[in-house]
C-alpha positions as CSV (number, residue, x, y, z in Angstrom):
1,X,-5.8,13.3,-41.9
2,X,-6.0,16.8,-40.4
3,X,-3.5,17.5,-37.2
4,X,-4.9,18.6,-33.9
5,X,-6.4,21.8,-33.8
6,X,-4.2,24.1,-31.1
7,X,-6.2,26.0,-28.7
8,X,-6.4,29.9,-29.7
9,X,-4.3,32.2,-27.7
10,X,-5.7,33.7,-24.7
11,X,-7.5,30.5,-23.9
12,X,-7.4,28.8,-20.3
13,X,-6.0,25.8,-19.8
14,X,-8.6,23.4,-17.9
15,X,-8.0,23.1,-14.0
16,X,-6.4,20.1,-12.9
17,X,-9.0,18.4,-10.1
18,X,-8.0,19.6,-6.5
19,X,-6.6,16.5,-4.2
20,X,-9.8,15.7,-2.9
21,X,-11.6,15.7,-6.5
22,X,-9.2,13.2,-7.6
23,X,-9.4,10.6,-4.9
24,X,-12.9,10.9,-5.2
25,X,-13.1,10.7,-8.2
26,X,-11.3,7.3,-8.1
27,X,-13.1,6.3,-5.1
28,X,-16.6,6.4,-7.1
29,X,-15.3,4.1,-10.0
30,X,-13.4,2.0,-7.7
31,X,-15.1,1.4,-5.0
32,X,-18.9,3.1,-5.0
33,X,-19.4,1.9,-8.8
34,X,-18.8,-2.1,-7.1
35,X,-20.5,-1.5,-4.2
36,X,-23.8,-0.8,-6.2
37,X,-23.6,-3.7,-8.3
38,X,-22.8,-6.1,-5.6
39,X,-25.3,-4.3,-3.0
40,X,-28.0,-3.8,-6.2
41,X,-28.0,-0.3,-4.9
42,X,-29.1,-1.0,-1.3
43,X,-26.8,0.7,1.4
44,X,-29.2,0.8,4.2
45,X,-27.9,-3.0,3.8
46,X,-24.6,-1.6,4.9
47,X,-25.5,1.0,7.1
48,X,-28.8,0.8,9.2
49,X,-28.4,4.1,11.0
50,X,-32.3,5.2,10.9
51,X,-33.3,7.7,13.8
52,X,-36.3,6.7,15.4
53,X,-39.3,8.9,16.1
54,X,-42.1,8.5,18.4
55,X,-45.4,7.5,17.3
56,X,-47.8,6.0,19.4
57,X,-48.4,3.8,22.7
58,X,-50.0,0.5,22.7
59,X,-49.7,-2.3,25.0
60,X,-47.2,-4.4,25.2
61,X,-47.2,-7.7,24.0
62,X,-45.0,-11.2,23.3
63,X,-42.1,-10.4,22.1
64,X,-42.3,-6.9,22.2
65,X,-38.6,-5.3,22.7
66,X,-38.7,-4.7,26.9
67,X,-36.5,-1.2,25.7
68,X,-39.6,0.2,24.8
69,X,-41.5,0.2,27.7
70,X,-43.0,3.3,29.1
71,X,-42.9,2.7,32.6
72,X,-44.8,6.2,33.2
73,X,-48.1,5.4,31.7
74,X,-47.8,1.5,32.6
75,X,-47.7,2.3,36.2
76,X,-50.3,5.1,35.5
77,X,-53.0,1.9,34.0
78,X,-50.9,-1.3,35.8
79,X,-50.8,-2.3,32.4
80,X,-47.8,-2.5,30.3
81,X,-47.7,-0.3,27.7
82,X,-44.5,0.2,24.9
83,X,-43.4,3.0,22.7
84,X,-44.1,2.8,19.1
85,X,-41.3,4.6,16.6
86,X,-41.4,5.6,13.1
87,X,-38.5,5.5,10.9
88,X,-36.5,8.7,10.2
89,X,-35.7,8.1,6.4
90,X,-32.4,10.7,7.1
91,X,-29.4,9.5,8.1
92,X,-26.9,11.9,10.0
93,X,-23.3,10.1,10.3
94,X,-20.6,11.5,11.8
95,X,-16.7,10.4,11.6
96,X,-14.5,10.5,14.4
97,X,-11.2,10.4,12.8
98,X,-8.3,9.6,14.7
99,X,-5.1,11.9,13.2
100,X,-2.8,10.9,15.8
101,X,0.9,9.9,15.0
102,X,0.8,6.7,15.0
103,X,-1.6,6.0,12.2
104,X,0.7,7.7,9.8
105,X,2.4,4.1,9.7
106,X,2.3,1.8,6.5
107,X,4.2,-1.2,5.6
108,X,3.3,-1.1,2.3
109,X,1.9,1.3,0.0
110,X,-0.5,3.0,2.2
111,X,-0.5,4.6,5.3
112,X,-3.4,4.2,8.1
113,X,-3.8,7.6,7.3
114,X,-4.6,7.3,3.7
115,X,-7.3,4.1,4.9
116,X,-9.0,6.1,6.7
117,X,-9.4,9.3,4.7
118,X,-10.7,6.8,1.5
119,X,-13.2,5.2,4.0
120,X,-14.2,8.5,4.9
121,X,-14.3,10.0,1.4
122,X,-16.3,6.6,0.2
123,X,-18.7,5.9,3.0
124,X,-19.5,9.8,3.2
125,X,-20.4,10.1,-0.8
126,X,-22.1,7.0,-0.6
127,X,-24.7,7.9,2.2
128,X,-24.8,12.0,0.9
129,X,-26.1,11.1,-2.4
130,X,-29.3,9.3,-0.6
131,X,-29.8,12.4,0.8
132,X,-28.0,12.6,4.4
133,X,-25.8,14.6,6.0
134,X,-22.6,13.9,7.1
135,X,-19.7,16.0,9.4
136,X,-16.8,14.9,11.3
137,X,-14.7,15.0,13.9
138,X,-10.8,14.9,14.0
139,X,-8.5,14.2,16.8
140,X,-4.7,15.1,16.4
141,X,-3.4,15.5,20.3
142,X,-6.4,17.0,20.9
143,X,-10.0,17.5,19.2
144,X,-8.6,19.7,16.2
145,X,-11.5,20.0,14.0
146,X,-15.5,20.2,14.1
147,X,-16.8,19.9,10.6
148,X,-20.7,20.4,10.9
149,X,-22.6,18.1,9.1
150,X,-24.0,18.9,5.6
151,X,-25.3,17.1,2.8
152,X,-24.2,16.9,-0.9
153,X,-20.9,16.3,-3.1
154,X,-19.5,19.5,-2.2
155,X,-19.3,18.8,1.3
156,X,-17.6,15.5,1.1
157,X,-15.0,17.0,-0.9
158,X,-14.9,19.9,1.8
159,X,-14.5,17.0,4.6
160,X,-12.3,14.5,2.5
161,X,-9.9,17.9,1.5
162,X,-9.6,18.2,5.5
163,X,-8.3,14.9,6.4
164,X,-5.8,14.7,3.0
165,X,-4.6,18.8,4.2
166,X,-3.8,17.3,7.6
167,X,0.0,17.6,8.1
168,X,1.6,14.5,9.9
169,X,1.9,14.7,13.0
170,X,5.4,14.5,15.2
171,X,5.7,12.8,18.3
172,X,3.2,13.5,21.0
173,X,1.9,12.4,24.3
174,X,0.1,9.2,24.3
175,X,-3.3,9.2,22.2
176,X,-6.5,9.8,24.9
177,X,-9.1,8.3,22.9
178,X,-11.1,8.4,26.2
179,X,-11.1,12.2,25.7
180,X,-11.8,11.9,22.2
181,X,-15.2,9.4,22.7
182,X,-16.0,12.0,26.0
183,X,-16.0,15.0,23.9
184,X,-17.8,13.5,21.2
185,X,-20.7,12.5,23.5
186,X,-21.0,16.0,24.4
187,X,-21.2,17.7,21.1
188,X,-23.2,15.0,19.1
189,X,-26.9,15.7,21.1
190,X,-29.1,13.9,18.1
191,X,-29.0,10.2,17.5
192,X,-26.8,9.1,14.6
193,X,-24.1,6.9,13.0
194,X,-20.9,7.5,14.2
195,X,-17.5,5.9,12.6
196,X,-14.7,5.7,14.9
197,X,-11.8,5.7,12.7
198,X,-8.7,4.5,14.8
199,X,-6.1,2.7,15.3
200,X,-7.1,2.3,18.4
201,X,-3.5,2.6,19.7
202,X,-4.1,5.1,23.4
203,X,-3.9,4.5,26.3
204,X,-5.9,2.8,28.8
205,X,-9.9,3.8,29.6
206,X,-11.7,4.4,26.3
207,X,-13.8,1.2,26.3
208,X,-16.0,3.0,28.8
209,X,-16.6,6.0,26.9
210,X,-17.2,4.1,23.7
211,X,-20.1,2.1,25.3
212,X,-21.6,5.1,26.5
213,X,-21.3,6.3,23.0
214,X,-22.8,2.9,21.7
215,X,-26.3,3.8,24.4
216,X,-26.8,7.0,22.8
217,X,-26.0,6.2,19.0
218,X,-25.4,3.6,16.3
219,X,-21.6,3.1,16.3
220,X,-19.5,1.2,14.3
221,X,-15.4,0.9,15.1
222,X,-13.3,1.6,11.9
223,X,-10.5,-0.5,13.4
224,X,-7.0,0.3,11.3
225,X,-4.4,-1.8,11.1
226,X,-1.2,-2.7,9.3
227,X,0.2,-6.2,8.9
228,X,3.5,-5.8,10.1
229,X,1.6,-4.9,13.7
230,X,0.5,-8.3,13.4
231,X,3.7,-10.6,12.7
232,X,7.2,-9.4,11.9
233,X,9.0,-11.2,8.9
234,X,12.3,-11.9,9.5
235,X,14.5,-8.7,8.1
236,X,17.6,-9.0,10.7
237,X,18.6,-6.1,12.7
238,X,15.6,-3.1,12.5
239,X,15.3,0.1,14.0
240,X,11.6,0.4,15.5
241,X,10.8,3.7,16.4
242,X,7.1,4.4,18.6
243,X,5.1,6.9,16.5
244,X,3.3,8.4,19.5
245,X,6.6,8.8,21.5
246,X,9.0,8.5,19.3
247,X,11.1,6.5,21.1
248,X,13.8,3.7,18.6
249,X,14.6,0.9,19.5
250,X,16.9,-2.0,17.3
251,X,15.4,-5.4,17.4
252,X,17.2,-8.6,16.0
253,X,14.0,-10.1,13.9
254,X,16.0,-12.7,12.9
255,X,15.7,-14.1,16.5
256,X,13.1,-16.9,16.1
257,X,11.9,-16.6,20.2
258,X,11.7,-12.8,19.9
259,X,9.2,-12.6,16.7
260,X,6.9,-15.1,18.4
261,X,7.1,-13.2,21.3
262,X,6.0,-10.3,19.3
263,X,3.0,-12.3,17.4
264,X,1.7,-13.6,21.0
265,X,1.6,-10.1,21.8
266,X,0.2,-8.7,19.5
267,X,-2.3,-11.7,19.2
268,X,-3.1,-10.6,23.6
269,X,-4.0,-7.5,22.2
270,X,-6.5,-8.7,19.2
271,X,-8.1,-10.6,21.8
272,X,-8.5,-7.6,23.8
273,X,-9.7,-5.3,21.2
274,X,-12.4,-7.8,20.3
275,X,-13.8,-8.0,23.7
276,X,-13.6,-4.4,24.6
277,X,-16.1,-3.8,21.2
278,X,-18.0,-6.7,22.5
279,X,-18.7,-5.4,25.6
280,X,-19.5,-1.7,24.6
281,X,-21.9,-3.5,22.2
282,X,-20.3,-1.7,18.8
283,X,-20.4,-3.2,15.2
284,X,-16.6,-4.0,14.0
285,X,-15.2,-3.4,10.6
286,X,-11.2,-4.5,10.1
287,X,-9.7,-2.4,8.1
288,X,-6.0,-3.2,6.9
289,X,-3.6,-1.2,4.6
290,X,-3.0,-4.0,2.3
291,X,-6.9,-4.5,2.2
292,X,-9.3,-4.0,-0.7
293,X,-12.0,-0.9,0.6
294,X,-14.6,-2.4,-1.5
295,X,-14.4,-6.2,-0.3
296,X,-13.8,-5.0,3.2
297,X,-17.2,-3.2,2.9
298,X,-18.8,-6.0,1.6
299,X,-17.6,-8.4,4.1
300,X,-19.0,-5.9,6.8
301,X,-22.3,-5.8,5.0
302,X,-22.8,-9.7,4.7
303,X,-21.7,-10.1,8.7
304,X,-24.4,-6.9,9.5
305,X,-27.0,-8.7,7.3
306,X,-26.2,-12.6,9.3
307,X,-26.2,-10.7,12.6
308,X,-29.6,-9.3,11.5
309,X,-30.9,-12.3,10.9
310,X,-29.7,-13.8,14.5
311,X,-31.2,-11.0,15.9
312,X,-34.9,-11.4,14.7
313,X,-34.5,-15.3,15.1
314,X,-33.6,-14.7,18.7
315,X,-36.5,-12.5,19.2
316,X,-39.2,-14.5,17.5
317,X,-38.2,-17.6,20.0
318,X,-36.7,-19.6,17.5
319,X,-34.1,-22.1,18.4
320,X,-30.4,-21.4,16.9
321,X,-27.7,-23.3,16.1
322,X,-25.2,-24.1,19.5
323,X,-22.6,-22.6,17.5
324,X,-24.4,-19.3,16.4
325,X,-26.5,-18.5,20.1
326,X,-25.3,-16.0,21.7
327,X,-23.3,-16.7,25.1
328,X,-24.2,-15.9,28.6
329,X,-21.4,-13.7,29.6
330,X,-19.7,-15.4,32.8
C-alpha cells in the first residue's frame, strides 16, 4: 500500500473558504438543496415578486380588478376601460436588514443576527441563480449601508460577507424603524420585493411607513424572534439587561405571578404585531432562533400558495368557507 504522496516544496496550500463561502456553502446543501426537492424547483411558489408592465387597454369587465382602471381614457369614452400588464420575468429584491442591538440576542445557539444573515444569504442565492438581482439595505442606529443590487454568486457572497463583517452593536437610542421604512421608500423608485428583516423591537410609528411601503412594492416582514421573548422558564433570580438601552434589571422568575405577567405581555404584543402587518397589508414569515430555515420557508410557501387560492376564489364569486372569508374590518 503506497503512503500519501507529500505536496512538493514551494507548493500553495489551498485557501480556506472566506466566512461568507462557508455559510453558503452550508446554506445550499442545507437548506436550497431541500427547498428544491420539496418546491420541485419552483420558487416563484415562494416568492411572487413579478413587476408588472403595461400592455394594453380594454374595457373593463366582471370581475376585472377595479385597481386597474384608467379613469383618464374611461372618462375620455364614458366607458370603463382597465390596464392590461405583462409580467416582468426579473425579480429585483431588496433586504432591509435590521442590525440594531437588540437582535444580537439568542437563547440558544443562535443569535437574531445570525437568522437573519442565513435568510439573507439563502433567499438571495436562491432568487440570483434564476437570474435576478438582489441588494440591501442595513440599519444599525442609522441607515449604515446601501448595497446596489446585482445579480450572480459573487454578489450574494459580497452582501452575505457585509452582514456576518458587521460588528455588534453597543447600546444605542431606541431603534426608529419608521426612519428606516421612510428612507427606504425614498431610495427604492422601481417596484420590487422587499424583506424587512427585524425584530421589530422600535419604537412607536413604523406601521405607517410600512404600509406605504406595502402600496408601492411587494413586501414580506421577516419577523425575528427568540423563545425566551415569548415565555420565561423558571431560572430563579436573572439579571435582564435591555439590548437597545442597556439598562439591567434582576427579576425573580421563580415568582409564578411575575412570569405570567411576562407571557400576557408579551402575548399583548403578538397580538399587536399581527394586526399592524394586517393592516399595512404585508405577507408574514415567523422566524425563530430555535427554528429550522428550510421548514420555516416551506411553511411560508404553503400559507402564500392557500392565500393564493382564497384570493382567486374571492374574485371569481365563489362562496368560501365562514371560517376562511375574509372579515369586514369594524
Amino acid at each position: 500500500m503506497s503512503s500519501p504522496t507529500a505536496p512538493l516544496p514551494g507548493t500553495p496550500k489551498p485557501k480556506s473558504p472566506s466566512p461568507a463561502e462557508a455559510v453558503l456553502r452550508r446554506l445550499e446543501w442545507t437548506v436550497l438543496k431541500r427547498l428544491d426537492g420539496l418546491l420541485h424547483g419552483d420558487y416563484r411558489t415562494l416568492f411572487r415578486g413579478h413587476g408588472l408592465d403595461f400592455a394594453d387597454l380594454r374595457e373593463y369587465q366582471y370581475h376585472d380588478d377595479v385597481r386597474h382602471i384608467d379613469w383618464n381614457v374611461t372618462a375620455r369614452l364614458d366607458t370603463p376601460y382597465v390596464r392590461e400588464f405583462t409580467e416582468d420575468r426579473e425579480v429585483g429584491a431588496w433586504f432591509l436588514v435590521d442590525a440594531s442591538p437588540s437582535v444580537d440576542f439568542g437563547s440558544g445557539s443562535q443569535q437574531k443576527r445570525q437568522v437573519a444573515s442565513e435568510f439573507v444569504g439563502a433567499v438571495a442565492q436562491l432568487l440570483s441563480r434564476h437570474g435576478n438581482r438582489v441588494g440591501a439595505l442595513v440599519w444599525g442606529a442609522a441607515l449604515d449601508a446601501v448595497i446596489p443590487a446585482r445579480g450572480g454568486r459573487r454578489h450574494v457572497l459580497h452582501l452575505l460577507q457585509k452582514l456576518l463583517a458587521r460588528p455588534a452593536l453597543d447600546a444605542a437610542p431606541a431603534t426608529d424603524l419608521s426612519a428606516f421604512l421612510r428612507a427606504a421608500l425614498n431610495l427604492l423608485p422601481r417596484r420590487s420585493l422587499v424583506f424587512v428583516v427585524s425584530d421589530f423591537i422600535s419604537t412607536p410609528g413604523w406601521q405607517r411607513p410600512l404600509a406605504q411601503l406595502a402600496r408601492r412594492h411587494e413586501v414580506v416582514a421577516v419577523r425575528l424572534s427568540d423563545p425566551l421573548e415569548r415565555d420565561l422558564p423558571d431560572l430563579g433570580l436573572v439579571a435582564l439587561q435591555d439590548a437597545e438601552s442597556g439598562e439591567q434589571i434582576v427579576v425573580d422568575t421563580h415568582d409564578r405571578a411575575f412570569r405570567r405577567r411576562y407571557a400576557e405581555a408579551a402575548a399583548r404584543r403578538e397580538a399587536a404585531l399581527l394586526e399592524a402587518y394586517a393592516q399595512a397589508g404585508v405577507d408574514v414569515l415567523e422566524l425563530a432562533t430555535d427554528d429550522d430555515l428550510a421548514l420555516a420557508l416551506l411553511r411560508f410557501a404553503e400559507l402564500r400558495k392557500l392565500r393564493r387560492r382564497l384570493n382567486t376564489a374571492a374574485s371569481s364569486g365563489a362562496v368560501l368557507p365562514a371560517h376562511l372569508a375574509p372579515q369586514a374590518s369594524p
